[in-house]
The first five atom37 places (N, CA, C, CB, O) and aatype in JSON, in Angstrom:
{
  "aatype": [20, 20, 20, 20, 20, 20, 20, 20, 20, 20, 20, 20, 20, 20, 20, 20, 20, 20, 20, 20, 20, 20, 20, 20, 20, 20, 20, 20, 20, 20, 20, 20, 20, 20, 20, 20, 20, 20, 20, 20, 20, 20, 20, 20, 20, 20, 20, 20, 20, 20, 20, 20, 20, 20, 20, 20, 20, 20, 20, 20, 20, 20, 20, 20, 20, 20, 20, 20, 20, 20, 20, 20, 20, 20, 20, 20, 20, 20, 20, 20, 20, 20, 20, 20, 20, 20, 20, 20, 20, 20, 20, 20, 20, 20, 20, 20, 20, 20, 20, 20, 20, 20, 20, 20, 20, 20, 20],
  "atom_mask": [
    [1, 1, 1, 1, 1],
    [1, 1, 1, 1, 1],
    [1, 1, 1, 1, 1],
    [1, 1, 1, 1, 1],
    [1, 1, 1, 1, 1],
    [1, 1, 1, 1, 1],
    [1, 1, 1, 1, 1],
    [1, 1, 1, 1, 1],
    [1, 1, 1, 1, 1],
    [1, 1, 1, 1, 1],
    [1, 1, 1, 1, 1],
    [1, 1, 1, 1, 1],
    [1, 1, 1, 1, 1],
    [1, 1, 1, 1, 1],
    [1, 1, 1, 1, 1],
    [1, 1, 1, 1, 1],
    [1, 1, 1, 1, 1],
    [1, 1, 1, 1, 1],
    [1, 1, 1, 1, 1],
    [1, 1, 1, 1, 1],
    [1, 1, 1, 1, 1],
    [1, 1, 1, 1, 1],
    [1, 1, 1, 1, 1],
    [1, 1, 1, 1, 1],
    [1, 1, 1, 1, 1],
    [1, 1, 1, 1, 1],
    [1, 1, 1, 1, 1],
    [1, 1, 1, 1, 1],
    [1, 1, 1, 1, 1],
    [1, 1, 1, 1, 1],
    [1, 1, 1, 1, 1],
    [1, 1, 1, 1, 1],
    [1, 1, 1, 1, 1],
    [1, 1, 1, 1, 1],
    [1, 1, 1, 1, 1],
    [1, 1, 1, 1, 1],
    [1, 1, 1, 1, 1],
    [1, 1, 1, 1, 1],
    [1, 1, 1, 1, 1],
    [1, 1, 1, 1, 1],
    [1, 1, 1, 1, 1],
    [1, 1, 1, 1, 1],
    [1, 1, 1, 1, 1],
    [1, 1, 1, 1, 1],
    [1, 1, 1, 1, 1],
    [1, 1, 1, 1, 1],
    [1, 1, 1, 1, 1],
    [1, 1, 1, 1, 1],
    [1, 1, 1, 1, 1],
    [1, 1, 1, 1, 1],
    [1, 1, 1, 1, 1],
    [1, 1, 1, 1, 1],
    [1, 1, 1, 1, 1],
    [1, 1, 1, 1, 1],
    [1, 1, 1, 1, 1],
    [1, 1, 1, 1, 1],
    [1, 1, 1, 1, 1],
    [1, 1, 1, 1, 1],
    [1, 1, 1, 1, 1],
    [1, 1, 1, 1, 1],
    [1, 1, 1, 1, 1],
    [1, 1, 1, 1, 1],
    [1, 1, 1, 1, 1],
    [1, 1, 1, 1, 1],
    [1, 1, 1, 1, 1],
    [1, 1, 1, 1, 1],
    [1, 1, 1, 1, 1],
    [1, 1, 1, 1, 1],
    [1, 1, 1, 1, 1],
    [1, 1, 1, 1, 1],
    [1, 1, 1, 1, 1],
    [1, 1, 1, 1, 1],
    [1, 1, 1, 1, 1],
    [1, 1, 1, 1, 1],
    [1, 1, 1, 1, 1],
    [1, 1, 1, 1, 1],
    [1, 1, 1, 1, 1],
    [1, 1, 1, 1, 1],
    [1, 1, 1, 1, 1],
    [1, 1, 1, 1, 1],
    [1, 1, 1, 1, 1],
    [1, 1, 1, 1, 1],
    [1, 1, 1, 1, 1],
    [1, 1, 1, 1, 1],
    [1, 1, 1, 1, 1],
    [1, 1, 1, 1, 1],
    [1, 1, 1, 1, 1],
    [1, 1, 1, 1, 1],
    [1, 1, 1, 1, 1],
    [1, 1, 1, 1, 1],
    [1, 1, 1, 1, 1],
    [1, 1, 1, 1, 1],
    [1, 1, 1, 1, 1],
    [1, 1, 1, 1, 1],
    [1, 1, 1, 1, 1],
    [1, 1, 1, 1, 1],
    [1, 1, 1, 1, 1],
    [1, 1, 1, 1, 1],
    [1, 1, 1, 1, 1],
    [1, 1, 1, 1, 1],
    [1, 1, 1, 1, 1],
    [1, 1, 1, 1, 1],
    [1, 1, 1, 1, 1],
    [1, 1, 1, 1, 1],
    [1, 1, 1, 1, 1],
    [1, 1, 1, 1, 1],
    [1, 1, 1, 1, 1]
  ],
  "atom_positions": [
    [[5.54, 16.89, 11.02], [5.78, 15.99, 9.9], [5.96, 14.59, 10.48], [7.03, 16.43, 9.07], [6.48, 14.28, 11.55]],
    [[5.49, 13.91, 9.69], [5.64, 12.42, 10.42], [6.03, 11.14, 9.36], [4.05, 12.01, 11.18], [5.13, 10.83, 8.58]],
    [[7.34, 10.34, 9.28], [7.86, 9.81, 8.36], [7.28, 8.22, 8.81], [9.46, 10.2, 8.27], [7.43, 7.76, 9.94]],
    [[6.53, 7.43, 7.57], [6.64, 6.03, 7.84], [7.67, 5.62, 6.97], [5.39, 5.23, 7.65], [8.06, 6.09, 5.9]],
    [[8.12, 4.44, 7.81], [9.17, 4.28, 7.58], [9.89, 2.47, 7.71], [9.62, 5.33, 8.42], [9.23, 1.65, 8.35]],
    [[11.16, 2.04, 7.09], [11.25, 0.52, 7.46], [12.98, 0.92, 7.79], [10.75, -0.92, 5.94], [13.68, 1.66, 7.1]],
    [[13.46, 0.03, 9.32], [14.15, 0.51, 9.6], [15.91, -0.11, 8.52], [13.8, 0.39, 11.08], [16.97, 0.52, 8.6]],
    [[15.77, -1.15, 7.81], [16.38, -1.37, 7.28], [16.67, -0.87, 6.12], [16.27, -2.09, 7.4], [17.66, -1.22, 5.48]],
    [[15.36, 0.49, 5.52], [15.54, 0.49, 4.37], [16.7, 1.8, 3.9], [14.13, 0.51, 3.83], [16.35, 2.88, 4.37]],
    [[17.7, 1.86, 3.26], [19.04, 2.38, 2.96], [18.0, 3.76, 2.21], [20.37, 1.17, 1.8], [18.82, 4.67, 2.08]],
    [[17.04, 4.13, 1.84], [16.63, 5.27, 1.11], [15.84, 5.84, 2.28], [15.8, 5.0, -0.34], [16.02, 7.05, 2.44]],
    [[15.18, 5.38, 2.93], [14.58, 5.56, 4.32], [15.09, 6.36, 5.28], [14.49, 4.48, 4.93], [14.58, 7.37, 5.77]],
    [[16.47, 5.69, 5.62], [16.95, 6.45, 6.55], [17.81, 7.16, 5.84], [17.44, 5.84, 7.65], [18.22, 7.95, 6.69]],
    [[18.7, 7.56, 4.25], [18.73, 9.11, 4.02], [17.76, 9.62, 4.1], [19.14, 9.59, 2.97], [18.05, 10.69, 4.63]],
    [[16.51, 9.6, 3.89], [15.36, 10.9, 3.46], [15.25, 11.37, 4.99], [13.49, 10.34, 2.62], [15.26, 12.58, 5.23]],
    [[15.11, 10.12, 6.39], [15.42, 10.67, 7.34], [16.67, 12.01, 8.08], [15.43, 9.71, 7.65], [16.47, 13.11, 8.6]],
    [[17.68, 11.36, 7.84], [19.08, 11.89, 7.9], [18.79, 13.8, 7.16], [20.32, 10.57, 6.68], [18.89, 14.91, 7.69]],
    [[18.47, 13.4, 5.95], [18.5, 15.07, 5.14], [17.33, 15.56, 5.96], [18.11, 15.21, 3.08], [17.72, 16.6, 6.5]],
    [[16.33, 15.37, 6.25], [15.19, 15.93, 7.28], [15.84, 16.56, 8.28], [14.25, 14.84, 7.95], [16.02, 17.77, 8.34]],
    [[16.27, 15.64, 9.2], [17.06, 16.33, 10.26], [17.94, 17.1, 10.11], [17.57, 15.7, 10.92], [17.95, 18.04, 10.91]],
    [[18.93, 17.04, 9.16], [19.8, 17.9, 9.27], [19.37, 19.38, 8.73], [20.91, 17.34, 8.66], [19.79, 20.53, 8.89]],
    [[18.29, 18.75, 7.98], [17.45, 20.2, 7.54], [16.68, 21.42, 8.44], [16.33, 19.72, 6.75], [16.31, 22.53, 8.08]],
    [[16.58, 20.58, 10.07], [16.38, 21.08, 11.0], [14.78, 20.91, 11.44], [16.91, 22.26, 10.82], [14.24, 21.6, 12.3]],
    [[14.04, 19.68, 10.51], [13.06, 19.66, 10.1], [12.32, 18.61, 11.67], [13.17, 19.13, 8.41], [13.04, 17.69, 12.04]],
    [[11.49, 18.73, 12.15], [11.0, 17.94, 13.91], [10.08, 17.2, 13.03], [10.05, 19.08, 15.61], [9.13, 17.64, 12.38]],
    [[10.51, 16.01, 13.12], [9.89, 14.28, 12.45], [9.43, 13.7, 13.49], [11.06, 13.05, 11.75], [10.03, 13.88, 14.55]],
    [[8.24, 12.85, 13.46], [7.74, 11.71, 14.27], [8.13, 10.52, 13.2], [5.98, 11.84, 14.71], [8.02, 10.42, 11.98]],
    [[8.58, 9.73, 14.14], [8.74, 8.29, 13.27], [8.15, 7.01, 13.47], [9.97, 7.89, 13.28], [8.21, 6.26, 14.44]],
    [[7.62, 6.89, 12.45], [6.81, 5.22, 12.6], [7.09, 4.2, 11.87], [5.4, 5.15, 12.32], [6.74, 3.97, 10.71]],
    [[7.79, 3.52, 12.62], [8.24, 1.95, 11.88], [7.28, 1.35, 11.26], [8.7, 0.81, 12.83], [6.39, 1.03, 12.04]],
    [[7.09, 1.08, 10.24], [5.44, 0.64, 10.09], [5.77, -1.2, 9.86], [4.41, 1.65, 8.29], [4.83, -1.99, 9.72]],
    [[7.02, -1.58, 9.85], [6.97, -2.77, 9.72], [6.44, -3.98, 11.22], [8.36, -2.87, 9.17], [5.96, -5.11, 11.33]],
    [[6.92, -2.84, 12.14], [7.07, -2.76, 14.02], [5.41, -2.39, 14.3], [8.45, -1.06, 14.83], [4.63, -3.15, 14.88]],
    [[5.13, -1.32, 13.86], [4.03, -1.05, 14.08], [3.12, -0.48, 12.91], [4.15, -0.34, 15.08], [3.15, 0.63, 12.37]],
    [[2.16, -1.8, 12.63], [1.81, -2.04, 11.18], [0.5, -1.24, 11.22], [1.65, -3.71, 10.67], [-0.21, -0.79, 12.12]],
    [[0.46, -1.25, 9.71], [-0.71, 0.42, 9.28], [-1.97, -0.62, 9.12], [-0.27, 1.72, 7.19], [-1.9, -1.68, 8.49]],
    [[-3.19, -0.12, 9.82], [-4.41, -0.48, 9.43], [-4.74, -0.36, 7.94], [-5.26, 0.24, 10.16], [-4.0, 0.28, 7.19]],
    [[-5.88, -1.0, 7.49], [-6.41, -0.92, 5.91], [-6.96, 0.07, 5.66], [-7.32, -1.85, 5.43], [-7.17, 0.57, 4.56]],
    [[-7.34, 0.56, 7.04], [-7.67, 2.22, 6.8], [-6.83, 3.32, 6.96], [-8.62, 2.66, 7.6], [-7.0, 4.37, 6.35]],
    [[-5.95, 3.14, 7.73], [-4.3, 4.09, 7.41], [-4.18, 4.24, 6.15], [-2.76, 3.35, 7.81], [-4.41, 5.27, 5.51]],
    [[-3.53, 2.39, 5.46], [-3.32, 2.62, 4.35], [-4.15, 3.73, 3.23], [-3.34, 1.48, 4.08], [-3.77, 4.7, 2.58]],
    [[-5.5, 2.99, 3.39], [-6.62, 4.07, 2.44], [-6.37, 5.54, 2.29], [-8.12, 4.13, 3.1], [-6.28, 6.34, 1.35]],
    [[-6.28, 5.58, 4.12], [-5.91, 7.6, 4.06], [-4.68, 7.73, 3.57], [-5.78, 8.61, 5.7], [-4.66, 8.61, 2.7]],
    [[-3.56, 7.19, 3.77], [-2.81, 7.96, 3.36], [-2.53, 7.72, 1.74], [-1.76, 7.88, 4.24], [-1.69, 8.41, 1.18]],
    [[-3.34, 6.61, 0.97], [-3.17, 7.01, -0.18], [-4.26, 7.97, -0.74], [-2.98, 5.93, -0.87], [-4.21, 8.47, -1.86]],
    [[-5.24, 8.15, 0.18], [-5.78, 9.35, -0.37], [-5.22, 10.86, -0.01], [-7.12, 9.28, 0.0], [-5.52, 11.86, -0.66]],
    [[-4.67, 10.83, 0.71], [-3.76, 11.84, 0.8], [-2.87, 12.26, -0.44], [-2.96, 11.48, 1.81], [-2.92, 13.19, -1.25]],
    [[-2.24, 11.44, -0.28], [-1.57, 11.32, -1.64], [-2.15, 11.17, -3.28], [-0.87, 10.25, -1.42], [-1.54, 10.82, -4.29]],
    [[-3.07, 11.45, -3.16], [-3.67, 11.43, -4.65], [-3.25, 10.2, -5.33], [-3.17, 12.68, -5.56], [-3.24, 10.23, -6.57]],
    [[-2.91, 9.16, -4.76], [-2.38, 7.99, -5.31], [-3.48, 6.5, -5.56], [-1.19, 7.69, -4.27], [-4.29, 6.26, -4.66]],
    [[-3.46, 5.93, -6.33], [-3.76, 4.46, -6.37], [-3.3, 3.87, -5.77], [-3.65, 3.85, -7.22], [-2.21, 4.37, -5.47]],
    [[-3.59, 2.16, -4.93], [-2.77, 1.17, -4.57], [-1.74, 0.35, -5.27], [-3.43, 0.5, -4.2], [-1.06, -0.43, -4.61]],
    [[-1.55, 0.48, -6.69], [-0.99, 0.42, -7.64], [-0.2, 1.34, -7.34], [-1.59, 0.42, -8.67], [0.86, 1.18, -6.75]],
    [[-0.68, 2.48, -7.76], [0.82, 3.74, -7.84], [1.49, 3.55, -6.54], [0.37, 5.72, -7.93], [2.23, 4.52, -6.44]],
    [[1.59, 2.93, -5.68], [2.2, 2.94, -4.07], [2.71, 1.26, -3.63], [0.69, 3.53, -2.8], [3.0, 0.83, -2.51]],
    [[2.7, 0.64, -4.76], [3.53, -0.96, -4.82], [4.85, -0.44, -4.99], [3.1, -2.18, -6.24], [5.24, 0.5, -5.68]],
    [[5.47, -1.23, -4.23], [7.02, -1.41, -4.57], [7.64, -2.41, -4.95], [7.73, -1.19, -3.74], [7.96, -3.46, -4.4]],
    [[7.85, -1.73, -6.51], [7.78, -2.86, -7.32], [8.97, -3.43, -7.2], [7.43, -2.65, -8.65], [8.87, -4.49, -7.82]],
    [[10.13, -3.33, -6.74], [11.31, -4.62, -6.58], [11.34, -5.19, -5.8], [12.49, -4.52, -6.54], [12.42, -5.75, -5.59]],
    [[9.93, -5.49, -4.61], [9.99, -6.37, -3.88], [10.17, -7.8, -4.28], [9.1, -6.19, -3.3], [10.57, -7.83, -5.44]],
    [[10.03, -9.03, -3.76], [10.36, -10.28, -4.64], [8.98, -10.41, -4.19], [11.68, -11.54, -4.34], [8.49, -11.31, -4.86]],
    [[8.21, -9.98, -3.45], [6.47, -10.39, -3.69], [5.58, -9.85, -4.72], [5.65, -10.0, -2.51], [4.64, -10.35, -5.34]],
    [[6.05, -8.86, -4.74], [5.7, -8.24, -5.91], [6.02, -8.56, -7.16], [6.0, -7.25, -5.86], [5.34, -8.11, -8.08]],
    [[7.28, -9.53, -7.44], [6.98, -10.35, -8.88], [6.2, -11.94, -8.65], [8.66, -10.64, -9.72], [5.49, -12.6, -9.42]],
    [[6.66, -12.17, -7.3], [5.94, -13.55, -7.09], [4.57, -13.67, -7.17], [6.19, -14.08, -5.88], [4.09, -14.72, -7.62]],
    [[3.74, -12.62, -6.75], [2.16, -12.26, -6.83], [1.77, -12.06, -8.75], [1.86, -10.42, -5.73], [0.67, -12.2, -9.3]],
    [[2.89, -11.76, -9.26], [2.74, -11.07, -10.55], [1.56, -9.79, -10.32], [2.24, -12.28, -11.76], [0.39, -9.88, -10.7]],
    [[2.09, -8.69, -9.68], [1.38, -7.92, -9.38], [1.67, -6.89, -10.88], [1.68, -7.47, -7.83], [0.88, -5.94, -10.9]],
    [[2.1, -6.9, -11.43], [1.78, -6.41, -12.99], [1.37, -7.06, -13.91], [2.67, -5.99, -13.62], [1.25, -6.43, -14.97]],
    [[1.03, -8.38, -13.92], [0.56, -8.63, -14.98], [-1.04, -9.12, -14.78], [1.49, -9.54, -15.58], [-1.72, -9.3, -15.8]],
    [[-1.59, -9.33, -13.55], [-2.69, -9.95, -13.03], [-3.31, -8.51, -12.72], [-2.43, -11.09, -11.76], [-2.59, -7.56, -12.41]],
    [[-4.99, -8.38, -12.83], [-5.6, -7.59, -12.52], [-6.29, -7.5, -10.83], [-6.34, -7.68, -13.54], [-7.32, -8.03, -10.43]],
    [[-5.56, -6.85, -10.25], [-5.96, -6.95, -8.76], [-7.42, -5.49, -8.43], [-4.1, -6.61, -7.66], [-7.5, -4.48, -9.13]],
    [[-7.93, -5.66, -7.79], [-9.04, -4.31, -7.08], [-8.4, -3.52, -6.45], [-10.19, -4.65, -6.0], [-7.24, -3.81, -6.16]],
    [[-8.84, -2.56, -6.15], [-7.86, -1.4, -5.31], [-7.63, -1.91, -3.86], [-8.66, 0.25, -5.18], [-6.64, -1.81, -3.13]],
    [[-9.27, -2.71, -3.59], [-9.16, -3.34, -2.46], [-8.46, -4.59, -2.07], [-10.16, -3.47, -2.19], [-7.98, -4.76, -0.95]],
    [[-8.41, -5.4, -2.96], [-7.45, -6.33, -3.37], [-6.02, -5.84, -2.73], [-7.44, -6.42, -5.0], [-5.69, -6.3, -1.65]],
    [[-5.4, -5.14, -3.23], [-3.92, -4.74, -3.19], [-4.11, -3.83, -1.68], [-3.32, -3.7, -4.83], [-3.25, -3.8, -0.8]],
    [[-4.84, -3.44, -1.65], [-4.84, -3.03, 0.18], [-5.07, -4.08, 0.59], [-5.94, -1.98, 0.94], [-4.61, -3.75, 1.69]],
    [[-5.33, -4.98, 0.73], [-5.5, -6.22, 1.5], [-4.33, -6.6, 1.29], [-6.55, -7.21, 1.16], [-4.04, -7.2, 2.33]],
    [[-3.33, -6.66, 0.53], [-1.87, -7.65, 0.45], [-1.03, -6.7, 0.86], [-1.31, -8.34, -1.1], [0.06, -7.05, 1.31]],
    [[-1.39, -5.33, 0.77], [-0.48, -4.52, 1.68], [-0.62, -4.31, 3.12], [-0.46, -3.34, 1.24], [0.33, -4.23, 3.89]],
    [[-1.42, -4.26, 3.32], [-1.64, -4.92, 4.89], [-1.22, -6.24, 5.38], [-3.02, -5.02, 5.19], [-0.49, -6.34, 6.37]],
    [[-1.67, -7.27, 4.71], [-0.72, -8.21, 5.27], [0.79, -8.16, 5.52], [-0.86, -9.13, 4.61], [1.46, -8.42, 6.53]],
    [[1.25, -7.62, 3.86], [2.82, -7.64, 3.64], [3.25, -5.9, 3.52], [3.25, -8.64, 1.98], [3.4, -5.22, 2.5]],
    [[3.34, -5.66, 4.48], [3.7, -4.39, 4.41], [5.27, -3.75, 3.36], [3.8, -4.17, 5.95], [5.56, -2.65, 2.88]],
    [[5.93, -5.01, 3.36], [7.14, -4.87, 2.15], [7.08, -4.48, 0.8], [7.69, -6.01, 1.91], [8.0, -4.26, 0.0]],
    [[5.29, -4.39, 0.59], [4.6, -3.81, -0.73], [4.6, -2.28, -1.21], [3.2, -4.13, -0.61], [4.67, -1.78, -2.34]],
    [[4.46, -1.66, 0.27], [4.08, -0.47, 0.31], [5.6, 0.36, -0.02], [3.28, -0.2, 1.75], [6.54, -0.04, 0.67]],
    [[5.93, 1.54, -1.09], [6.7, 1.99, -1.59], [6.77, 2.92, -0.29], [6.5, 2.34, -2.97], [5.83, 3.37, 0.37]],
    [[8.55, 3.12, -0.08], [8.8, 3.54, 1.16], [9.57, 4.77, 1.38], [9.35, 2.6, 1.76], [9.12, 5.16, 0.31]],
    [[10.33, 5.75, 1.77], [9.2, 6.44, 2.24], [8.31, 6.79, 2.67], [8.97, 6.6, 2.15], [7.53, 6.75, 1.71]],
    [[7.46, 7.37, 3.97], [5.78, 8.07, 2.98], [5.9, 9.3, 4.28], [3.53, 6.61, 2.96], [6.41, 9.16, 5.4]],
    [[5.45, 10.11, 3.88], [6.01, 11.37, 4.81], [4.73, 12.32, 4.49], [7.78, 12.15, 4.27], [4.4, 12.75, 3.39]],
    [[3.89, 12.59, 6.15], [3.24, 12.85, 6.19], [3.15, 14.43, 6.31], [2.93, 12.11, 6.73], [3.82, 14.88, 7.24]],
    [[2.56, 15.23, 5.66], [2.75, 17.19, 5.91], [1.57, 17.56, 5.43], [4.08, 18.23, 4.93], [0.88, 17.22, 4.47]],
    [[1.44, 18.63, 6.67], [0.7, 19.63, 6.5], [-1.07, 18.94, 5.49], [1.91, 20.85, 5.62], [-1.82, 19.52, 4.7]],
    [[-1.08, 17.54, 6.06], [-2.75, 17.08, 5.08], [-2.14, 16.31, 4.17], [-3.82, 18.46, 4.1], [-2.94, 15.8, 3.39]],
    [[-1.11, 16.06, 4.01], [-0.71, 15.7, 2.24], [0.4, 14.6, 2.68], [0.15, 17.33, 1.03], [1.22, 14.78, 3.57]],
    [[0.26, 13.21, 1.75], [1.23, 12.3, 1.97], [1.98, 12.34, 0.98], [0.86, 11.1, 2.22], [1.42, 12.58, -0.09]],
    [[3.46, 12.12, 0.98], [3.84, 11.97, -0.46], [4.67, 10.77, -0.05], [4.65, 13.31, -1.31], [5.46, 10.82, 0.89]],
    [[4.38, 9.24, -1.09], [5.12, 8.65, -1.13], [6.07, 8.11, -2.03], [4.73, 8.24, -0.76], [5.52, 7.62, -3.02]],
    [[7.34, 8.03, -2.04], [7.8, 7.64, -2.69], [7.31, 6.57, -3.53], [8.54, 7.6, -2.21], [6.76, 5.56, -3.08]],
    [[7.62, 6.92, -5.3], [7.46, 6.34, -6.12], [9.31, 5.68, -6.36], [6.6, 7.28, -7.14], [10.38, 6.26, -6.59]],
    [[8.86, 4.04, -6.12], [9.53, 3.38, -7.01], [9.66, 3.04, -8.17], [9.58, 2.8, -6.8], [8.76, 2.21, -8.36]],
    [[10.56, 3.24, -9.59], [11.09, 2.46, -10.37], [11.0, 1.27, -10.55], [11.89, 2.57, -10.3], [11.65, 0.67, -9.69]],
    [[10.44, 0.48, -11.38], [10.74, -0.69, -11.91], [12.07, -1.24, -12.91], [9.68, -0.82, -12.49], [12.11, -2.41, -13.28]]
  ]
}
C-alpha cells in the first residue's frame, strides 16, 4: 500500500497513524517534497474512477482564488494546475492492490 501524502496535513497523518496501528506496511510519499508528474496525476485518477474535478480540494484558498467552481476548466486544464500547485489535489490518496482512493473533500 502506498499513501500520498502532505506532511502538514492533520487528516493525513491520522489516516496514516490508523494504518499503522492497523498493522497495515505503507510506503510514503510526500508529494509536496516529491511532486507527482501529469502523468502520475492521470493514473492515479484513473485508478480511482475519478475526474480532476472530483479530486480538487476545495478549501484550498486557490481553489476559490482560481474560481475553480464557477469557471469551466478541461480535465487537462485542472491537471495542469494540479501539477503546478499540488495544494489542489484532495489529500489523502492511498494506493491498493490497482485501485486509488482519494479522499473526497467537502465544500
Amino acid at each position: 500500500m502506498k499513501v500520498y501524502y502532505y506532511e502538514r496535513c492533520k487528516t493525513c497523518k491520522n489516516v496514516i497513524e490508523r494504518l499503522k496501528s492497523e498493522g497495515q506496511t505503507i510506503e510514503l510519499r510526500e508529494f509536496f517534497k516529491d511532486r507527482l508528474s501529469k502523468e502520475e496525476i492521470k493514473e492515479l485518477l484513473r485508478l480511482a474512477n475519478i475526474s480532476a474535478k472530483d479530486a480538487l480540494r476545495k478549501r484550498d484558498k486557490l481553489y476559490k482564488e482560481l474560481e475553480l467552481d464557477k469557471k469551466d476548466y478541461s480535465e487537462d486544464e485542472l491537471i495542469d494546475l494540479m501539477f503546478k500547485h499540488p495544494s489542489l489535489i484532495a489529500r489523502p490518496i492511498i494506493l491498493k492492490d490497482g485501485k486509488a482512493f482519494i479522499r473526497e473533500i467537502k465544500s
